[in-house]
C-alpha positions as CSV (number, residue, x, y, z in Angstrom):
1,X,107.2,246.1,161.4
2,X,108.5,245.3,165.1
3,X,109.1,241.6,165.6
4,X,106.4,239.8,167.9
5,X,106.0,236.5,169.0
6,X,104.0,233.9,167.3
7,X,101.7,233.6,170.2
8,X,101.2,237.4,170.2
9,X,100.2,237.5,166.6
10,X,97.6,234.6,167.0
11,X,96.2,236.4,169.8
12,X,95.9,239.3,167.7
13,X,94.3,237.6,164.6
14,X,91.5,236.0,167.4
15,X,91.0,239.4,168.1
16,X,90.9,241.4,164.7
17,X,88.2,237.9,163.3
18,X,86.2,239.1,166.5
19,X,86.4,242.6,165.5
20,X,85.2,241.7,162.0
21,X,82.6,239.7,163.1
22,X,80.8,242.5,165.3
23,X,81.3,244.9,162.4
24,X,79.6,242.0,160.2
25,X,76.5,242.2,162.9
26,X,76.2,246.1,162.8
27,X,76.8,246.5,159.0
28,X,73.8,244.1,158.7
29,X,71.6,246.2,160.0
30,X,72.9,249.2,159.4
31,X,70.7,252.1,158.3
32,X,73.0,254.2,156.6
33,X,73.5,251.5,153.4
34,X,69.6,253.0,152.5
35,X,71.2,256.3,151.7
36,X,74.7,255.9,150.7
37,X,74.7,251.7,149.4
38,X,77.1,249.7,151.4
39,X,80.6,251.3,150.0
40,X,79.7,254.3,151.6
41,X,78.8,252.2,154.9
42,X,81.0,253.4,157.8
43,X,80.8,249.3,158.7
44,X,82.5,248.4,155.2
45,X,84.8,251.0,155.7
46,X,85.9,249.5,159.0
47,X,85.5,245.7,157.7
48,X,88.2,246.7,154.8
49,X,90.2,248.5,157.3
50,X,90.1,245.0,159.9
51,X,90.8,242.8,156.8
52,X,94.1,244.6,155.9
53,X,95.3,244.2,159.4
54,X,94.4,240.7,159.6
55,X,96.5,240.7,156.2
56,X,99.4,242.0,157.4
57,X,99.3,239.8,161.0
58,X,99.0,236.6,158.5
59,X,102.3,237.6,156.0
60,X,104.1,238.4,159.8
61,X,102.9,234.8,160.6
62,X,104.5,233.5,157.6
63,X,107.7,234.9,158.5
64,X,108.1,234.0,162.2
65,X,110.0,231.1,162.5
């Protein structure tokens, strides 16, 4: 992974949370959970997908000095 700046990543994280929290929103009401239950939910897949990056921004975190 490229080096960023502390500042950088934080800005990112702000940014992924928001992501995650629109996808929160839509997954709620999403219709598609009816047919294919929530693993199947394009939402969750996105959610998971979000969570991983956020995952990876907080172990580059870590290792910023």
């Amino acid at each position: 992974m490229a080096k960023y700046n502390k500042e950088s990543l934080k800005a990112e994280k702000t940014r992924i949370n928001h992501l995650l929290d629109l996808e929160n929103r839509n997954c709620a009401k999403c219709k598609d959970k009816a047919e294919s239950g929530c693993e199947g939910c394009y939402h969750d897949r996105r959610k998971k997908h979000l969570a991983e990056m956020k995952e990876r921004i907080a172990q580059s975190l870590a290792n910023v000095q």
